[in-house]
mmCIF file as Biopython writes it, N, C-alpha, C and O atoms, coordinates in Angstrom:
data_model
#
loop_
_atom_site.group_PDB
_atom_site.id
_atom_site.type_symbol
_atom_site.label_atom_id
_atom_site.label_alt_id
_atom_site.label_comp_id
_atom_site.label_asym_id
_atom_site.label_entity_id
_atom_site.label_seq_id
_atom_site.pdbx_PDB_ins_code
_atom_site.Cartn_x
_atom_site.Cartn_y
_atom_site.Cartn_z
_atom_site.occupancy
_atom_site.B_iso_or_equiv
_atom_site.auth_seq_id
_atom_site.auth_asym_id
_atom_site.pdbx_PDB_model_num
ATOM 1   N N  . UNK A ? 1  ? 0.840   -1.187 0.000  1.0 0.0 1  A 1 
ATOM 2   C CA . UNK A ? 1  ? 0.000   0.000  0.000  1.0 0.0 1  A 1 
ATOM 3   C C  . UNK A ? 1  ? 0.881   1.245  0.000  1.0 0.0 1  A 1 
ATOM 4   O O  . UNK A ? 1  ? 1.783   1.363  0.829  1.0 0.0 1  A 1 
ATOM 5   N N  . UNK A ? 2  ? 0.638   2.139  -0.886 1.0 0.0 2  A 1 
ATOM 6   C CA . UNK A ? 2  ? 1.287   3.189  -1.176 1.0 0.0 2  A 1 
ATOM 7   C C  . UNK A ? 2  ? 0.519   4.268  -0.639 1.0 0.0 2  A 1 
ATOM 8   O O  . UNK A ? 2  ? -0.512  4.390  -1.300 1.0 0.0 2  A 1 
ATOM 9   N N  . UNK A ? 3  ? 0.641   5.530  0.764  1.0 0.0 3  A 1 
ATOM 10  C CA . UNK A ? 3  ? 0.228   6.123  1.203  1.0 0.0 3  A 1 
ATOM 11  C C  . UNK A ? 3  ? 0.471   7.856  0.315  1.0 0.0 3  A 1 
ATOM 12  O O  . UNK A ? 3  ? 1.587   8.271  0.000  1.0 0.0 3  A 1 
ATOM 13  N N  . UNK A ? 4  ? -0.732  8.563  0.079  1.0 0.0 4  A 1 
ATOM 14  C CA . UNK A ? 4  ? -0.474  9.897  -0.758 1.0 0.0 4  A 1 
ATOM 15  C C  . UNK A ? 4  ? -0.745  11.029 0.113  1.0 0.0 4  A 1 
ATOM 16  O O  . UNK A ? 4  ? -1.427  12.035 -0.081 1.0 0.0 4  A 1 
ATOM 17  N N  . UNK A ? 5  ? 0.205   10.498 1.507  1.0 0.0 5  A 1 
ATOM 18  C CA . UNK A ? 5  ? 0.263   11.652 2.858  1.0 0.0 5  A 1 
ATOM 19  C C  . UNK A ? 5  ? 1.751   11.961 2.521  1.0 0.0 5  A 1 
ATOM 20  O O  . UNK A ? 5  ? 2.534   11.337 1.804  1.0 0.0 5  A 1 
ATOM 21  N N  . UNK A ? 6  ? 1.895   12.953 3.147  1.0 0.0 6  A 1 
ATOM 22  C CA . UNK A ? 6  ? 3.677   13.073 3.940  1.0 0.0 6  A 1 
ATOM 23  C C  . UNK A ? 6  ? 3.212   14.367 5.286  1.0 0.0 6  A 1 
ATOM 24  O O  . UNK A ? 6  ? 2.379   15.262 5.148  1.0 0.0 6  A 1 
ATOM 25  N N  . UNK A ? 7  ? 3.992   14.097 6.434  1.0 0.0 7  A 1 
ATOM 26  C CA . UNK A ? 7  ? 4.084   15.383 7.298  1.0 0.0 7  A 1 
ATOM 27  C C  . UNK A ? 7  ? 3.664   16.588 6.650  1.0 0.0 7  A 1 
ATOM 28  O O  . UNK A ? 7  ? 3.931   17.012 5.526  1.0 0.0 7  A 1 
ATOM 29  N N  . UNK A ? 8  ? 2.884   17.110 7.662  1.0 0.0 8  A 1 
ATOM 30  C CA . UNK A ? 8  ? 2.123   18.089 7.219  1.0 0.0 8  A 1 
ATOM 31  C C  . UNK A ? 8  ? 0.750   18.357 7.068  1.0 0.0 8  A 1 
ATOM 32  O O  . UNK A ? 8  ? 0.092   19.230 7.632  1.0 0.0 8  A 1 
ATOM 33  N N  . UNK A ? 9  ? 0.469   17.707 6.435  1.0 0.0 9  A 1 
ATOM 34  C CA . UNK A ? 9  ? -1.082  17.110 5.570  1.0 0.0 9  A 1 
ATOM 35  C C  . UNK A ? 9  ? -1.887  17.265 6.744  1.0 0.0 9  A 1 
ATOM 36  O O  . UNK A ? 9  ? -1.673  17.082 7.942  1.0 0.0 9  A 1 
ATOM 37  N N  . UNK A ? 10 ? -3.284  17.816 5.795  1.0 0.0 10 A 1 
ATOM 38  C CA . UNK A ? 10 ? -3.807  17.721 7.315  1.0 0.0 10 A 1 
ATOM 39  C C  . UNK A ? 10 ? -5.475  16.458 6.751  1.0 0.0 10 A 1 
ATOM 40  O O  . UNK A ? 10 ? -6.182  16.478 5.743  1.0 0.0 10 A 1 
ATOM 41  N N  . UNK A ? 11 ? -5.481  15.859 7.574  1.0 0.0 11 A 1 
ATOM 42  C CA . UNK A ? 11 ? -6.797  14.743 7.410  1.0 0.0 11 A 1 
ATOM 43  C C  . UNK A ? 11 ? -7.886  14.565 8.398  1.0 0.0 11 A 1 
ATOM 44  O O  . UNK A ? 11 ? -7.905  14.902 9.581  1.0 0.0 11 A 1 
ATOM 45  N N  . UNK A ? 12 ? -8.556  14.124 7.870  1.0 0.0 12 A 1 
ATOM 46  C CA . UNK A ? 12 ? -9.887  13.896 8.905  1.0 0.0 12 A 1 
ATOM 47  C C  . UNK A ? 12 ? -10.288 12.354 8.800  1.0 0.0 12 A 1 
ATOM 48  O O  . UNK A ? 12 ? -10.213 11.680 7.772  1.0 0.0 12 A 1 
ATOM 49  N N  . UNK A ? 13 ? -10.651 11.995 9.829  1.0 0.0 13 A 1 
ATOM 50  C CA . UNK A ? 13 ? -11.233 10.569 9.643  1.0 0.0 13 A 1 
ATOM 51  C C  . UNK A ? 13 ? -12.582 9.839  9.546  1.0 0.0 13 A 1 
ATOM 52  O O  . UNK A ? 13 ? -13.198 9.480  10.550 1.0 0.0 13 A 1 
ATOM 53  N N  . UNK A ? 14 ? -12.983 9.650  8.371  1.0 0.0 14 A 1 
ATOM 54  C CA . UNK A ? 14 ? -14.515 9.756  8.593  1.0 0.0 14 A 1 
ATOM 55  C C  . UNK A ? 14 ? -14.696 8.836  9.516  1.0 0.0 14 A 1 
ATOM 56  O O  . UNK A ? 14 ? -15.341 9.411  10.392 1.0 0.0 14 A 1 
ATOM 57  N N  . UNK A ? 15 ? -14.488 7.624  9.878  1.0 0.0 15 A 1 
ATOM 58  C CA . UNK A ? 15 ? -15.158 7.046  10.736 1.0 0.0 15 A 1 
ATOM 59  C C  . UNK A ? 15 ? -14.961 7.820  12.059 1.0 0.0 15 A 1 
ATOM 60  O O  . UNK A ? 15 ? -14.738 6.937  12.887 1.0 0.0 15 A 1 
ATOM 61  N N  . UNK A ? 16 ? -14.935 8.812  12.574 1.0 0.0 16 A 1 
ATOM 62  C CA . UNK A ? 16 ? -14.357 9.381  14.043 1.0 0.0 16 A 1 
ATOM 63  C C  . UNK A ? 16 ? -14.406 10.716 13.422 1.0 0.0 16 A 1 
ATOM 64  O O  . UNK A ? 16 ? -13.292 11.220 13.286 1.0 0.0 16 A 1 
ATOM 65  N N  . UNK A ? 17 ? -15.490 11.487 12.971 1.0 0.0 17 A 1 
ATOM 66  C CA . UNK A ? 17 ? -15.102 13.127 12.772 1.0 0.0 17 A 1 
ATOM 67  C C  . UNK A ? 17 ? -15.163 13.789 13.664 1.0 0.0 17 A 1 
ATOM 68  O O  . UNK A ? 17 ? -14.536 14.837 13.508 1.0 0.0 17 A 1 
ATOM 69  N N  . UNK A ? 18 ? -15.970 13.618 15.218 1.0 0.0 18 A 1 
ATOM 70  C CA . UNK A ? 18 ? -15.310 14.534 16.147 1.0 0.0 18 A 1 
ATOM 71  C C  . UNK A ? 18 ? -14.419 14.557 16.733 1.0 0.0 18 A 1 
ATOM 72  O O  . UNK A ? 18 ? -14.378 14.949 17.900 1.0 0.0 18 A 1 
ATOM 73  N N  . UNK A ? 19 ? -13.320 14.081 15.982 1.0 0.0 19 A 1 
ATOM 74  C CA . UNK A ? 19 ? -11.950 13.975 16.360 1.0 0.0 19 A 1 
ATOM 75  C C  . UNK A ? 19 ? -11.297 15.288 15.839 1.0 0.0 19 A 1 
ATOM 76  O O  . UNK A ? 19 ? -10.252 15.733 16.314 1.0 0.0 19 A 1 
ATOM 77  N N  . UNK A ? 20 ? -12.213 16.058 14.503 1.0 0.0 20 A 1 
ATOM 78  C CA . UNK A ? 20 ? -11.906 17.062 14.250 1.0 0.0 20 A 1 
ATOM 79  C C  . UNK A ? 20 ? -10.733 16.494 13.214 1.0 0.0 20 A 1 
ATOM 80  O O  . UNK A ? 20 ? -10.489 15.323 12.924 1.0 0.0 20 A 1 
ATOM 81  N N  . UNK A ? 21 ? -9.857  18.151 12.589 1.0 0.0 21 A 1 
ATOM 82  C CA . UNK A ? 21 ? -8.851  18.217 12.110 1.0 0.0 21 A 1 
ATOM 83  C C  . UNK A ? 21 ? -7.764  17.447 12.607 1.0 0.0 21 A 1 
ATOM 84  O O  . UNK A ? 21 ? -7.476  17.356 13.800 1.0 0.0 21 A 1 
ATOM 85  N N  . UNK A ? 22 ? -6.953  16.696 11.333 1.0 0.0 22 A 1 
ATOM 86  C CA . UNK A ? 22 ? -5.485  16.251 12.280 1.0 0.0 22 A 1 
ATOM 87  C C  . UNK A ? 22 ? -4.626  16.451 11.027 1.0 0.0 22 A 1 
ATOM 88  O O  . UNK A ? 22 ? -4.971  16.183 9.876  1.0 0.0 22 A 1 
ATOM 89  N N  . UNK A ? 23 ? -2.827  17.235 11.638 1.0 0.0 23 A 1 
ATOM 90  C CA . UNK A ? 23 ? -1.890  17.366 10.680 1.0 0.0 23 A 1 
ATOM 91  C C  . UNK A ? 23 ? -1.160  15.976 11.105 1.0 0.0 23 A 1 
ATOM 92  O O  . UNK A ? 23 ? -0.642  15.549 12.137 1.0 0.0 23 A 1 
ATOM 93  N N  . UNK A ? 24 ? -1.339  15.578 10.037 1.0 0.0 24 A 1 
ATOM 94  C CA . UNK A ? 24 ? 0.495   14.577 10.137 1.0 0.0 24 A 1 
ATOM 95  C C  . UNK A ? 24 ? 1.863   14.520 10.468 1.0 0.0 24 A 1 
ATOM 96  O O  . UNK A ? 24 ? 2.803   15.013 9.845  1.0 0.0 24 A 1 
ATOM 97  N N  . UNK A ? 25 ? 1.880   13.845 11.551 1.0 0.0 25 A 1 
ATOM 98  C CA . UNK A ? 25 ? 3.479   14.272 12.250 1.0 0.0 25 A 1 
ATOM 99  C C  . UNK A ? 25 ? 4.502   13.345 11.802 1.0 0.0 25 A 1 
ATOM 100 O O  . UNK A ? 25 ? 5.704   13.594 11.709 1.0 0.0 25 A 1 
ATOM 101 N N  . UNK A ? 26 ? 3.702   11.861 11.438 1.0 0.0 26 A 1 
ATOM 102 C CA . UNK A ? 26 ? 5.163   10.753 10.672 1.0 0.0 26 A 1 
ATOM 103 C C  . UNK A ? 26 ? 4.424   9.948  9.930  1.0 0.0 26 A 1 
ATOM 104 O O  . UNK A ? 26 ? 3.210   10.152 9.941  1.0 0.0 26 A 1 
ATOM 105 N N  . UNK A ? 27 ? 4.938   8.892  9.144  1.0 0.0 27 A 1 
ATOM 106 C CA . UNK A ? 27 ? 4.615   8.154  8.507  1.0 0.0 27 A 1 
ATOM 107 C C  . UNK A ? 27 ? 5.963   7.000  8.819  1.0 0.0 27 A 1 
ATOM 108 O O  . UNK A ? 27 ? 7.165   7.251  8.731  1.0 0.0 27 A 1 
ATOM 109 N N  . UNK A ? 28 ? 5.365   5.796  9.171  1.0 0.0 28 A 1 
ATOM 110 C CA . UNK A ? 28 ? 6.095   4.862  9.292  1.0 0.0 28 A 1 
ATOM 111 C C  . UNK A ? 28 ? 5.258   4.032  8.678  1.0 0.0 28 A 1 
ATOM 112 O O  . UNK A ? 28 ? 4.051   4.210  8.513  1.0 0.0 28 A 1 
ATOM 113 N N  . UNK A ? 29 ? 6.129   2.803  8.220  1.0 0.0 29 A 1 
ATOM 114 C CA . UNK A ? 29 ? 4.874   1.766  7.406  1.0 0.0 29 A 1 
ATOM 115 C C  . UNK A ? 29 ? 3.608   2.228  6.996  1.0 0.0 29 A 1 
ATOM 116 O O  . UNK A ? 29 ? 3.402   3.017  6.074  1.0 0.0 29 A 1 
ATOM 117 N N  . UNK A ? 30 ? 2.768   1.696  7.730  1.0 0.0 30 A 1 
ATOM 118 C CA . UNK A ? 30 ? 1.295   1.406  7.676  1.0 0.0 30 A 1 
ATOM 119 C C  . UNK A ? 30 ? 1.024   2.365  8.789  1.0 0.0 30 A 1 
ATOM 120 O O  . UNK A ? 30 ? -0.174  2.560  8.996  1.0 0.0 30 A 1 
ATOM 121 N N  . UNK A ? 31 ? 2.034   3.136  9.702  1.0 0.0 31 A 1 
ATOM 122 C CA . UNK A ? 31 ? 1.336   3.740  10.982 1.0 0.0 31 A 1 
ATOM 123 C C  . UNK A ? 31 ? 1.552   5.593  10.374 1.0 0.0 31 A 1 
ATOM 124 O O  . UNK A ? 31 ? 2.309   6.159  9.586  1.0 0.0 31 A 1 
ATOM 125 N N  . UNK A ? 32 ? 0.901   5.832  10.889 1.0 0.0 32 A 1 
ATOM 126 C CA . UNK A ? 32 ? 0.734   7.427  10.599 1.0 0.0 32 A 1 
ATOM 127 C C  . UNK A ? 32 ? 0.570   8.024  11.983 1.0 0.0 32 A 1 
ATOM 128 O O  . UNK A ? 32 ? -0.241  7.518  12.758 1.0 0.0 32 A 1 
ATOM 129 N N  . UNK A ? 33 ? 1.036   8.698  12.206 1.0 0.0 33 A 1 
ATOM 130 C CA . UNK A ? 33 ? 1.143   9.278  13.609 1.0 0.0 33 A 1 
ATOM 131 C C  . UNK A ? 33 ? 0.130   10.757 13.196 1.0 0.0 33 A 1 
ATOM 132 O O  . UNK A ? 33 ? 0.225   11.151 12.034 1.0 0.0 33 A 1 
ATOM 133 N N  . UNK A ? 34 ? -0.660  11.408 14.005 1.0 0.0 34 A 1 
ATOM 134 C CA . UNK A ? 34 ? -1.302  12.523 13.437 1.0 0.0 34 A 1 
ATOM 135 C C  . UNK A ? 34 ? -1.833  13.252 14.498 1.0 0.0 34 A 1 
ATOM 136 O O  . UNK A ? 34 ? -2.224  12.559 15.437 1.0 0.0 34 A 1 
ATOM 137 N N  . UNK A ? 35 ? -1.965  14.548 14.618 1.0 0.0 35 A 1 
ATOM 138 C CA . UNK A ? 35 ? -2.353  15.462 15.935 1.0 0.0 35 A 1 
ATOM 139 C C  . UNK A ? 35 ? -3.646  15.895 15.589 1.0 0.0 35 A 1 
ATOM 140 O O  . UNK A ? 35 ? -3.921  16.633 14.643 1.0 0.0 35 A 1 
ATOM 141 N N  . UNK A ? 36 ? -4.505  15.352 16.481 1.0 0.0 36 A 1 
ATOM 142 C CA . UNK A ? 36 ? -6.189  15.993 16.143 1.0 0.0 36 A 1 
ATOM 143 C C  . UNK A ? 36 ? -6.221  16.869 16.709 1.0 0.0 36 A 1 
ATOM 144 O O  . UNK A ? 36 ? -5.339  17.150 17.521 1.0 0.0 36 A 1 
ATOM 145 N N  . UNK A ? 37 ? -7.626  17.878 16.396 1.0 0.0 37 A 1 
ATOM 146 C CA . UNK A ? 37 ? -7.914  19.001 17.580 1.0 0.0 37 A 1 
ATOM 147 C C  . UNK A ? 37 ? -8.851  18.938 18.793 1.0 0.0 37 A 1 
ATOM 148 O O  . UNK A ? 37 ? -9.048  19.833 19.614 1.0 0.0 37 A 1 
ATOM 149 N N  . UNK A ? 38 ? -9.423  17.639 18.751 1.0 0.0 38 A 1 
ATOM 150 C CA . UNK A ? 38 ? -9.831  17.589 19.382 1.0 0.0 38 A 1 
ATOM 151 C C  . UNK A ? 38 ? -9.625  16.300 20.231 1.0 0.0 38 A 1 
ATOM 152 O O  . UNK A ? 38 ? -10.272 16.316 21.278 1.0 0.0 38 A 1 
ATOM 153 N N  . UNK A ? 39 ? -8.886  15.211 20.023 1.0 0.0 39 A 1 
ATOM 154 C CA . UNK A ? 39 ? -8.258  14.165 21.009 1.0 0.0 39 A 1 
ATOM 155 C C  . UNK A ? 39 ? -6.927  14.256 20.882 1.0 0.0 39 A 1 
ATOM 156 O O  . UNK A ? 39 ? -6.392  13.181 21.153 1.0 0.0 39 A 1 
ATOM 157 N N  . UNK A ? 40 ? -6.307  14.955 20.634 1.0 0.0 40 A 1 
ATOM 158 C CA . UNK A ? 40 ? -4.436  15.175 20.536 1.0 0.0 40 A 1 
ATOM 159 C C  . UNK A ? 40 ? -3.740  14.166 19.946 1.0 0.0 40 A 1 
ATOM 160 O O  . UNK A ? 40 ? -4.265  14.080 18.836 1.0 0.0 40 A 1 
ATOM 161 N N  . UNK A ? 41 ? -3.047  13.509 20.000 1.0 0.0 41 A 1 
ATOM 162 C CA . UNK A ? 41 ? -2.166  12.315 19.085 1.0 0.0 41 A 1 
ATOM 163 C C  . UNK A ? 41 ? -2.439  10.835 19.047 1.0 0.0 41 A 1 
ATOM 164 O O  . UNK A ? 41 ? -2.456  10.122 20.049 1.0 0.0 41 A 1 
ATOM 165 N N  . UNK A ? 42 ? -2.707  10.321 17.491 1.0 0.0 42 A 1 
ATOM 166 C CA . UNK A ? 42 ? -3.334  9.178  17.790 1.0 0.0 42 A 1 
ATOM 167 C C  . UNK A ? 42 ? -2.307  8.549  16.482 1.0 0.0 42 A 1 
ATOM 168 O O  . UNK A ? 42 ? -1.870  9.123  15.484 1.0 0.0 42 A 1 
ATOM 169 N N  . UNK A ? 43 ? -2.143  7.142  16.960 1.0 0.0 43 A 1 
ATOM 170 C CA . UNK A ? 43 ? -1.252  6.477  15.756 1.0 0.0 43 A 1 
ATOM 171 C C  . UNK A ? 43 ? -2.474  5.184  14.977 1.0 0.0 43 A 1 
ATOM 172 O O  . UNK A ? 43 ? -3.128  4.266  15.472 1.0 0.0 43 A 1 
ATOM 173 N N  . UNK A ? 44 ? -2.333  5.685  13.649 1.0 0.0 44 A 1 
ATOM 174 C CA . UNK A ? 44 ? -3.584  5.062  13.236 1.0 0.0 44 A 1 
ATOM 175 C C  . UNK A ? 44 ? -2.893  4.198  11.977 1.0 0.0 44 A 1 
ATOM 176 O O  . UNK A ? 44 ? -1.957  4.523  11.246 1.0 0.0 44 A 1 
ATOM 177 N N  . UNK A ? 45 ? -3.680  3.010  11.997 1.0 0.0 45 A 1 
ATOM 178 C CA . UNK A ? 45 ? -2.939  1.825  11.501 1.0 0.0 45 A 1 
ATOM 179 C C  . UNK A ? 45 ? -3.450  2.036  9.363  1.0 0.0 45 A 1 
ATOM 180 O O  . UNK A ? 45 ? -4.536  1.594  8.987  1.0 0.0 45 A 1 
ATOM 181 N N  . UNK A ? 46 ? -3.078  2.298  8.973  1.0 0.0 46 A 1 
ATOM 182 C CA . UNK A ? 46 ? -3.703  2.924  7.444  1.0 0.0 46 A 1 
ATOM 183 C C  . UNK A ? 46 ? -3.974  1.527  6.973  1.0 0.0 46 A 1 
ATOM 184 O O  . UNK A ? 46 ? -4.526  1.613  5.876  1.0 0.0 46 A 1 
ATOM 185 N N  . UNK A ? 47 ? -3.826  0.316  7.322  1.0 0.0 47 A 1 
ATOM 186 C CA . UNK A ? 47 ? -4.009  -1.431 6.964  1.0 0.0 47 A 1 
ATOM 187 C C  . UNK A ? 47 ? -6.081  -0.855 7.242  1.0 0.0 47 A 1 
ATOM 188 O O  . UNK A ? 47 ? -6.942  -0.908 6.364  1.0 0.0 47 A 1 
ATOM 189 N N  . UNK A ? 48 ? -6.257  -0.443 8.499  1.0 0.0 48 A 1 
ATOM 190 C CA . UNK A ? 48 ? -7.436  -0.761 8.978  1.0 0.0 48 A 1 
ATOM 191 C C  . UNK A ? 48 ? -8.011  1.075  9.188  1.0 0.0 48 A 1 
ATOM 192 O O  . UNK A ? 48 ? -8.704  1.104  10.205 1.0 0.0 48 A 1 
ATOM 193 N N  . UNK A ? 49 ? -7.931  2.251  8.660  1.0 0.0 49 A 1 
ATOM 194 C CA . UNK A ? 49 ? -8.426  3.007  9.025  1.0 0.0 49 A 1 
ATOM 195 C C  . UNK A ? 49 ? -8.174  4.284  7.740  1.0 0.0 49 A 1 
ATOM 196 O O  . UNK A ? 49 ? -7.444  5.215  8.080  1.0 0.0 49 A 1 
ATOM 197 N N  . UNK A ? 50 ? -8.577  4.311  6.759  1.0 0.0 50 A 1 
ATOM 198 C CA . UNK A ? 50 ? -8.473  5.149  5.806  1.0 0.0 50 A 1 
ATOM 199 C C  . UNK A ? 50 ? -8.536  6.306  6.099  1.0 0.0 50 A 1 
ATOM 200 O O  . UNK A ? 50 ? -9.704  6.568  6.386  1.0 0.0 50 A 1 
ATOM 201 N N  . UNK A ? 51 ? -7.505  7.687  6.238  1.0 0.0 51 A 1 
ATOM 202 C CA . UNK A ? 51 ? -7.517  8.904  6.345  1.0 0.0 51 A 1 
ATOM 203 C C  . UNK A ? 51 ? -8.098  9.815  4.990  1.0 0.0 51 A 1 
ATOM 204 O O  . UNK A ? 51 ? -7.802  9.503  3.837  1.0 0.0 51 A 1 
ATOM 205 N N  . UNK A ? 52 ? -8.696  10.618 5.225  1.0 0.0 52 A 1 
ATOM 206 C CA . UNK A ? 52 ? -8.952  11.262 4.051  1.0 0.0 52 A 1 
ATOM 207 C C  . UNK A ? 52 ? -8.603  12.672 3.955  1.0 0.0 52 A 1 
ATOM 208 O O  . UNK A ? 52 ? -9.443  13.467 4.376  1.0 0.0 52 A 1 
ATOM 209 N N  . UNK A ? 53 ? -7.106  13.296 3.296  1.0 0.0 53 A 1 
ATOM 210 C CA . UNK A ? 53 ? -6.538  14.231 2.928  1.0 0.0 53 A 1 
ATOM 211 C C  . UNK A ? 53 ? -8.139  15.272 2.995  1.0 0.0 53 A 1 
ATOM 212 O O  . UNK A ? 53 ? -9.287  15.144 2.569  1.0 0.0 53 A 1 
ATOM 213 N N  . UNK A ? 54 ? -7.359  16.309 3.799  1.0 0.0 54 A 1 
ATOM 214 C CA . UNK A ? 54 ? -7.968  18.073 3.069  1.0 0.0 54 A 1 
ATOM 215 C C  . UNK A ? 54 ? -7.355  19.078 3.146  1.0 0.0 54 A 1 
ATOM 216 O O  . UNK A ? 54 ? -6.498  19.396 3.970  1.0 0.0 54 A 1 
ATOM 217 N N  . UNK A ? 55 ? -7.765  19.637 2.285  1.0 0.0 55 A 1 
ATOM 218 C CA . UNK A ? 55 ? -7.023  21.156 2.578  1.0 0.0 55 A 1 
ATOM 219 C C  . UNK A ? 55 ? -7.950  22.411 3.527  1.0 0.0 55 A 1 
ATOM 220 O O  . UNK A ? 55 ? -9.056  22.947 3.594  1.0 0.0 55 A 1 
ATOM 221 N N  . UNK A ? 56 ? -6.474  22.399 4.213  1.0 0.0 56 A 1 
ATOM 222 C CA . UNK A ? 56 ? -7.056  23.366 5.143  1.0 0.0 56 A 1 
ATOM 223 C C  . UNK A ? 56 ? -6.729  24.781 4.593  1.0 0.0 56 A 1 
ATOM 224 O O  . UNK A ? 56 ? -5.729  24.951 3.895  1.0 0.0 56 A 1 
ATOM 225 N N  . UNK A ? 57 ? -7.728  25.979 4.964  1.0 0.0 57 A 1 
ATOM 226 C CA . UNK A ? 57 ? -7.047  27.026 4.650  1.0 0.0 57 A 1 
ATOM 227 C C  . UNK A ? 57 ? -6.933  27.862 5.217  1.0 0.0 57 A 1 
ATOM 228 O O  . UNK A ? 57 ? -7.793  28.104 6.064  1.0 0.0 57 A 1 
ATOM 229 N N  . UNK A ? 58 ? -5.697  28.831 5.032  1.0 0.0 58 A 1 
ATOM 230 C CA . UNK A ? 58 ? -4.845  29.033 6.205  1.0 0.0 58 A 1 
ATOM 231 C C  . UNK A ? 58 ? -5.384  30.456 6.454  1.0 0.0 58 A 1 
ATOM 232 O O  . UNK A ? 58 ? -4.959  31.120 7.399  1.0 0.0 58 A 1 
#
C-alpha cells in the first residue's frame, strides 16, 4: 500500500469526525502518527483506518 500523505497534511477521519482536524506528524509503514484538535495524538494503523486528505485554509 502506497500512502499519498507526507508530514504536514492535514486529514480527517470519517469514521471518528469529532476527532476534528489532524496534521500529520510521521509516517512509518502502515502507521501514521497525526495530531487531532480535538483528542491530541493518535497512531492510526492505514491497513485498517483510511484517512482522508484536506485542505485546510490558512
Amino acid at each position: 500500500m502506497i500512502l499519498d500523505f507526507e508530514p504536514g497534511d492535514f486529514v480527517i477521519n470519517p469514521t471518528s469526525k469529532d476527532w476534528g482536524i489532524g496534521q500529520i506528524q510521521s509516517i512509518i509503514k502502515e502507521k501514521v502518527t497525526v495530531n487531532f484538535e480535538n483528542v491530541g495524538k493518535k497512531v492510526i494503523n492505514s491497513k485498517y483506518i483510511e484517512l482522508k486528505k484536506i485542505e485546510k485554509n490558512a
